[in-house]
N, CA, C and O atoms as a MOPAC input file, in Angstrom:
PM7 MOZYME 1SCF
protein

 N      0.83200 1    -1.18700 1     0.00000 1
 C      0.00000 1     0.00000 1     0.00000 1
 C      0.87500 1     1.24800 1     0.00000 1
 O      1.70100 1     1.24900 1     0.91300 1
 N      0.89000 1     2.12400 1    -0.66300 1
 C      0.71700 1     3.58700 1    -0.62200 1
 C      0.34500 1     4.46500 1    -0.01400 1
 O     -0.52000 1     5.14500 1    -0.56500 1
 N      0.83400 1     4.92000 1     1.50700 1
 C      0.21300 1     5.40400 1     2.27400 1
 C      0.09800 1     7.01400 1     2.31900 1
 O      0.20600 1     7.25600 1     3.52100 1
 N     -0.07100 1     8.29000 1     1.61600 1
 C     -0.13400 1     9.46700 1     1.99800 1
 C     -0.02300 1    10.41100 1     3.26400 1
 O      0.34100 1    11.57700 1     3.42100 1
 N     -0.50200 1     9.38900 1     4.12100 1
 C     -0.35300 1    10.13800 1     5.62600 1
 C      0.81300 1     9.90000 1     6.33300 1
 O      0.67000 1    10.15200 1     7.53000 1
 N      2.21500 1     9.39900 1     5.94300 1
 C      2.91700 1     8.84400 1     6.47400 1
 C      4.23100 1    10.26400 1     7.28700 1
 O      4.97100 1    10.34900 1     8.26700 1
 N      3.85100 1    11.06100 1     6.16700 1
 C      4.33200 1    12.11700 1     6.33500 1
 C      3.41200 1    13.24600 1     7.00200 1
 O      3.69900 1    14.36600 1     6.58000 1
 N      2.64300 1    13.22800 1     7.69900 1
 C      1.95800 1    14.70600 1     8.09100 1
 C      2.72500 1    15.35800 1     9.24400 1
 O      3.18400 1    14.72900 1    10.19700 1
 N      2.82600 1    16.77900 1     9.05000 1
 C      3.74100 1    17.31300 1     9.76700 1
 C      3.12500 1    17.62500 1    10.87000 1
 O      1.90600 1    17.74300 1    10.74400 1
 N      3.65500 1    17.83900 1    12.15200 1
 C      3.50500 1    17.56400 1    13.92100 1
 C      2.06300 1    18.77800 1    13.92200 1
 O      0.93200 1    18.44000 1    14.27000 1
 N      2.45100 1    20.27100 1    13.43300 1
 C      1.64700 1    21.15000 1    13.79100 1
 C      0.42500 1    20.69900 1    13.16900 1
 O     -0.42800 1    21.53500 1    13.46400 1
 N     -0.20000 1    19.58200 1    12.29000 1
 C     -1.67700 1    19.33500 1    11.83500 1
 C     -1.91800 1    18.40100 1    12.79100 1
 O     -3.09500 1    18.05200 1    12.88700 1
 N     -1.07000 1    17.86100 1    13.58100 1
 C     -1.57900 1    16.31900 1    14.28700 1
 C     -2.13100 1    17.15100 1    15.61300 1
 O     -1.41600 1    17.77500 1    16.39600 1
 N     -3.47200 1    17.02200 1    15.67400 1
 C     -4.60900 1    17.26800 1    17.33900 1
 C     -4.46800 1    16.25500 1    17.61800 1
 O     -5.41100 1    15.91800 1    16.90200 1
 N     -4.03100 1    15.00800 1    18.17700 1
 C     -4.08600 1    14.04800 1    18.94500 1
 C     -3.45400 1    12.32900 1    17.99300 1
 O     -3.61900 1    11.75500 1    16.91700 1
 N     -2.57800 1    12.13200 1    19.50000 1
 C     -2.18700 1    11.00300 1    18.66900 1
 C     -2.12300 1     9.60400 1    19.76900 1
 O     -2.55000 1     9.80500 1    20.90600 1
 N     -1.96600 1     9.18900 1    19.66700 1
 C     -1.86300 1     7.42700 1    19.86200 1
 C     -0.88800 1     6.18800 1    19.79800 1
 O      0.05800 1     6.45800 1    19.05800 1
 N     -0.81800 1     5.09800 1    20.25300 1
 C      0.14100 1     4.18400 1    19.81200 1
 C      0.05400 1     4.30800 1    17.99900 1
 O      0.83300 1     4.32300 1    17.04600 1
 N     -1.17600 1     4.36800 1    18.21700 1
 C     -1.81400 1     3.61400 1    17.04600 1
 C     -2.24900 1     4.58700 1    15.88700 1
 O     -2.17600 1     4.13000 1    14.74700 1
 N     -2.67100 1     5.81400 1    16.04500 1
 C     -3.78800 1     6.78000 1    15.47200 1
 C     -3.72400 1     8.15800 1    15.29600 1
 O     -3.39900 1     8.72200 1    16.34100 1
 N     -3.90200 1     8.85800 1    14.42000 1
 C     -3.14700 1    10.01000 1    14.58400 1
 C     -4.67700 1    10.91200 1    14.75300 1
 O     -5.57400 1    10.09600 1    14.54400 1
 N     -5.15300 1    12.02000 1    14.99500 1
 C     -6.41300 1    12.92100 1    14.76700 1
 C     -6.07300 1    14.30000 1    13.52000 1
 O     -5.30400 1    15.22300 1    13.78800 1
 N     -6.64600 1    14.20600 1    12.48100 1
 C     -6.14700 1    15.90100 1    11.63700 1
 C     -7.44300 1    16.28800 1    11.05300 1
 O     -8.33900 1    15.52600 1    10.69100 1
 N     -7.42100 1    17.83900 1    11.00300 1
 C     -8.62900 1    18.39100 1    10.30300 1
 C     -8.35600 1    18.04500 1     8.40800 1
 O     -7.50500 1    18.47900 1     7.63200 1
 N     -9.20700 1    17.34000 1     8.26600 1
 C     -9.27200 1    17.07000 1     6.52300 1
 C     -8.94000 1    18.21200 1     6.16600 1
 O     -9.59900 1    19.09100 1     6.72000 1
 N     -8.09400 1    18.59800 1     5.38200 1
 C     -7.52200 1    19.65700 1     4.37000 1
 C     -8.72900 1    19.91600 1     3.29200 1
 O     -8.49500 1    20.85600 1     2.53300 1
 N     -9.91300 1    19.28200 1     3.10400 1
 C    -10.28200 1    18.95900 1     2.24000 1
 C    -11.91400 1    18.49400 1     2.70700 1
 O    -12.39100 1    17.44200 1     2.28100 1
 N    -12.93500 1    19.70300 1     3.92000 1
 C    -13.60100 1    18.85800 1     4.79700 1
 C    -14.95100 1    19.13600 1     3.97000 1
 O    -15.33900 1    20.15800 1     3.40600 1
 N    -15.53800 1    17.83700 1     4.10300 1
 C    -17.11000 1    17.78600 1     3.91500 1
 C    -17.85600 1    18.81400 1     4.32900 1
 O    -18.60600 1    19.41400 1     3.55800 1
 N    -17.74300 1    19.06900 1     5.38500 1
 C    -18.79700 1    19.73800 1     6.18800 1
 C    -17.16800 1    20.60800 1     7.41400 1
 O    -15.98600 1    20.33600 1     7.62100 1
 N    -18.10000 1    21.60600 1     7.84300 1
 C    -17.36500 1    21.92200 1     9.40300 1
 C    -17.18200 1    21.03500 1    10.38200 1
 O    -18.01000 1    20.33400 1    10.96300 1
 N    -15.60000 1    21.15900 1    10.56600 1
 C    -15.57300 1    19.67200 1    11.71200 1
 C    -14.86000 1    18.84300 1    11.04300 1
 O    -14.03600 1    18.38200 1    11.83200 1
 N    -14.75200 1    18.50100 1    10.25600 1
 C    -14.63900 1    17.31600 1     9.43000 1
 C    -13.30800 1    16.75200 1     9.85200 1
 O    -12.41800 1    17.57900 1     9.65600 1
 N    -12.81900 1    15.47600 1    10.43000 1
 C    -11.45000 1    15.02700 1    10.73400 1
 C    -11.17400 1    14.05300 1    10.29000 1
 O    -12.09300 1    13.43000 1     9.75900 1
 N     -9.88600 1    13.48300 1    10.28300 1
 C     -9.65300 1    12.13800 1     9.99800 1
 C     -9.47300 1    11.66800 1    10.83000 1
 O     -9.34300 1    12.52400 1    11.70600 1
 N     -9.27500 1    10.04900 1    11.48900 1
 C     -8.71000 1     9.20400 1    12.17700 1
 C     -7.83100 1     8.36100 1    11.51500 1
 O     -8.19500 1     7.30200 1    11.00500 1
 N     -6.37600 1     8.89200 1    11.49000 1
 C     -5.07700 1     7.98900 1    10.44600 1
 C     -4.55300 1     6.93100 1    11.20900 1
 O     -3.92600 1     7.30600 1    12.20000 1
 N     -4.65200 1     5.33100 1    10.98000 1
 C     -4.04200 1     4.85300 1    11.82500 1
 C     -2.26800 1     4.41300 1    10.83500 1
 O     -1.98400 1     4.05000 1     9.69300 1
 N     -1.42800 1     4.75400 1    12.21500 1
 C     -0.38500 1     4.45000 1    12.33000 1
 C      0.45800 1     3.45000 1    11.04800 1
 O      1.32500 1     3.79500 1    10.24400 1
 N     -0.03600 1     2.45700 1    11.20700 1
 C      0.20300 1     1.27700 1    10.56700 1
 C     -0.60700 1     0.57800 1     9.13000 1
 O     -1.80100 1     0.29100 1     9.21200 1
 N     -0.11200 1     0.43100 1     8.30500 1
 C     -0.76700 1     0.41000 1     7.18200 1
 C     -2.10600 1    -0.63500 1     7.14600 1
 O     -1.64500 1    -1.76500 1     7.30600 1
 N     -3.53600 1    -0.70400 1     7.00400 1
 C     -3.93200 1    -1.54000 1     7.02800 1
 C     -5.07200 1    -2.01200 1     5.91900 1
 O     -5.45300 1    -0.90800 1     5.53000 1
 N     -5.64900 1    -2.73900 1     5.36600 1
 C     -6.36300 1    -2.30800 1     4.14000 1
 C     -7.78100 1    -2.12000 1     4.72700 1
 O     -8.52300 1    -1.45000 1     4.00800 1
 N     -8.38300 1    -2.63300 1     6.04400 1
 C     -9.85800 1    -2.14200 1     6.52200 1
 C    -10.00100 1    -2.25000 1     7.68800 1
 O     -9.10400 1    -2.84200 1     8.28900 1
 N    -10.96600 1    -1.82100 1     8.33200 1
 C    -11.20900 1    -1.70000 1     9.42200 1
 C    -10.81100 1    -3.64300 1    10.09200 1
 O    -10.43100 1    -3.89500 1    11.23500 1
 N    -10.95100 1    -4.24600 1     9.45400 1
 C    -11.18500 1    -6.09300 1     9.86700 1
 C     -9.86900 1    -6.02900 1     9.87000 1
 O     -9.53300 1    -7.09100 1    10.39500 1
 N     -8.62800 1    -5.25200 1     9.52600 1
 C     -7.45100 1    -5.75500 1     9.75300 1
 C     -6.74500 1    -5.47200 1    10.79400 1
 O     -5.69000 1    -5.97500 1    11.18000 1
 N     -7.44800 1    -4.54700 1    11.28100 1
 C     -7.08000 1    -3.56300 1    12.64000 1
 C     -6.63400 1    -5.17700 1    13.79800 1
 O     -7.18500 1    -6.26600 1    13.63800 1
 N     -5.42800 1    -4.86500 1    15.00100 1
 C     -5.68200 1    -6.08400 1    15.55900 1
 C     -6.69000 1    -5.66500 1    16.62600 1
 O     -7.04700 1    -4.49100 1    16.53700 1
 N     -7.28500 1    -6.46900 1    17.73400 1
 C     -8.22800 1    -6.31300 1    18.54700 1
 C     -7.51600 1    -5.01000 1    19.57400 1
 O     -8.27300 1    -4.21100 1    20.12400 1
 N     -6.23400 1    -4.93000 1    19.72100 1
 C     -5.93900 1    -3.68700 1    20.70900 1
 C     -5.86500 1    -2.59800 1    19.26100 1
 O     -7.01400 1    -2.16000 1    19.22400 1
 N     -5.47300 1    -2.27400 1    18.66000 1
 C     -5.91000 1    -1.21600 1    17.37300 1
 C     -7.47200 1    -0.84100 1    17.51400 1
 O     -7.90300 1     0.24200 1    17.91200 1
 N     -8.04300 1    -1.67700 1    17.20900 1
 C     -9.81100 1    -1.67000 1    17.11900 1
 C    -10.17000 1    -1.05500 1    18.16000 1
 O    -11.07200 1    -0.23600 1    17.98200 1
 N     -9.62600 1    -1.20700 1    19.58300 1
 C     -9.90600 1    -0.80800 1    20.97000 1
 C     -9.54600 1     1.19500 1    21.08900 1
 O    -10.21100 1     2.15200 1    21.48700 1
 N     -8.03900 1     1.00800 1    20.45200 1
 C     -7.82900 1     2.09800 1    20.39700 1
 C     -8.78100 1     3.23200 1    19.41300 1
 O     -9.18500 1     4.35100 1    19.72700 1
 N     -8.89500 1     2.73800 1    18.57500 1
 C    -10.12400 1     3.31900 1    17.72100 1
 C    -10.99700 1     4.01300 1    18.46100 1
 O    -11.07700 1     5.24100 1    18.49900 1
 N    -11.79600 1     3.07400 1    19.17900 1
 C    -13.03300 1     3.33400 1    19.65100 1
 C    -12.52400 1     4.58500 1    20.41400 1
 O    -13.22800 1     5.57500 1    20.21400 1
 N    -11.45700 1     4.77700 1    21.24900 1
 C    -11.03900 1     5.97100 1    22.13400 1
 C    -10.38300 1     6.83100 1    21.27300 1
 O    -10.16700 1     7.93900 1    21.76600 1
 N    -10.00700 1     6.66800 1    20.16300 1
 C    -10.11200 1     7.76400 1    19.10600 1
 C    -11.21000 1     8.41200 1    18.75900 1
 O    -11.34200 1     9.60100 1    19.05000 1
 N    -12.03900 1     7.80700 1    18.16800 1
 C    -13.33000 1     8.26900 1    18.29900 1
 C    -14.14000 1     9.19700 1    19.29500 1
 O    -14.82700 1    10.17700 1    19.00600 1
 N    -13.93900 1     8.75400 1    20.29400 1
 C    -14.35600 1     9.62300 1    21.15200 1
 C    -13.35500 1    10.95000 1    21.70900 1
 O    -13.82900 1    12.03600 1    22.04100 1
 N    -12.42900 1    10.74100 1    21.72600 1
 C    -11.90200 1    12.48200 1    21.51600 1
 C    -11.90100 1    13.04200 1    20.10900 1
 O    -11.68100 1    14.25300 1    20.09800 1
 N    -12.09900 1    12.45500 1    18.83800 1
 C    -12.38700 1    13.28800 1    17.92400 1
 C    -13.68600 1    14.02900 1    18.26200 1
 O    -13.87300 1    15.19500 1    17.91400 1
 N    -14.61200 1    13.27500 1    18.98300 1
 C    -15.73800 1    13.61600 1    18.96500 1
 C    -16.07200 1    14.70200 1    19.85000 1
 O    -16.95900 1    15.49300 1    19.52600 1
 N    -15.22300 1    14.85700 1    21.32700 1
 C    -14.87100 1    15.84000 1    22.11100 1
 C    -14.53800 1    17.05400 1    21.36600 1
 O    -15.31300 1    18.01000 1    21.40200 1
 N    -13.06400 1    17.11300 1    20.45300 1
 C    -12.23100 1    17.79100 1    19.49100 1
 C    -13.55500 1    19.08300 1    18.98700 1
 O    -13.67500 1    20.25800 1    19.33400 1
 N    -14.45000 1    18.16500 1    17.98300 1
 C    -15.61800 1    18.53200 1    17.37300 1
 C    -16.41800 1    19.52700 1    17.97000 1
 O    -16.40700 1    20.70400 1    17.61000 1
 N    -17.37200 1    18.89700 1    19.22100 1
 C    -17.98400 1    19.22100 1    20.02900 1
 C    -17.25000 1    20.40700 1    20.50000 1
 O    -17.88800 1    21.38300 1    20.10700 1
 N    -16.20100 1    20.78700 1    21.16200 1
 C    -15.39800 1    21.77200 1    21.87000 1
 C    -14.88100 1    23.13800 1    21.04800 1
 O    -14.71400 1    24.26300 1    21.51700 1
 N    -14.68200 1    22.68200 1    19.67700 1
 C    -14.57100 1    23.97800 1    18.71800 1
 C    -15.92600 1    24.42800 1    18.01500 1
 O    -16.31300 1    25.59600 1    18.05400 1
 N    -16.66000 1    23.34100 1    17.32800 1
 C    -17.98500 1    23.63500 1    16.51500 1
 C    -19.00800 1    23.61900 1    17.55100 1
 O    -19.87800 1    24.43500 1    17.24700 1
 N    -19.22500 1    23.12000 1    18.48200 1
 C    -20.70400 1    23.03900 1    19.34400 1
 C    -21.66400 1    22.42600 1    18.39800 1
 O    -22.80600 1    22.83600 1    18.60500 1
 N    -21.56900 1    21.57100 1    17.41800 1
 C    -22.86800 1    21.36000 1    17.11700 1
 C    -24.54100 1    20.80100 1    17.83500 1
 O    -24.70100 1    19.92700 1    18.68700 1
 N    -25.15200 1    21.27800 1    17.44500 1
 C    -26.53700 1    20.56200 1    17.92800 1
 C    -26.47500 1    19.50200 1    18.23300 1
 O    -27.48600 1    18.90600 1    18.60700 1

């Protein structure tokens, strides 16, 4: 695989992980919009190992803090 994110420089990374990095999409759908990059190359979510997958889930939830704390959405 070809990974693009391998390089993102320190000042875009909001939060990081063993595993996971947090960045505002350069490129966002909507306001808010982030990625969750994990670390390690993987081709889907099913390849993640069970502590990756774990970490996820607590990615998730401070992106979701991240969100909440700058945008306030409804």
């Amino acid at each position: 695989m070809n990974n693009p994110f391998v390089s993102i420089p320190e000042s875009r990374i909001l939060s990081e992980s063993d595993d996971f990095l947090i960045i505002k999409d350069i490129f966002p759908v909507s306001p808010g919009h982030m990625l969750i990059i994990s670390k390690r190359e993987a081709s889907d979510f099913f390849s993640l190992t069970d502590s990756e997958r774990s970490q996820l889930n607590k990615s998730i939830l401070i992106t979701k803090s991240l969100i909440e704390l700058e945008y306030k959405p409804d």
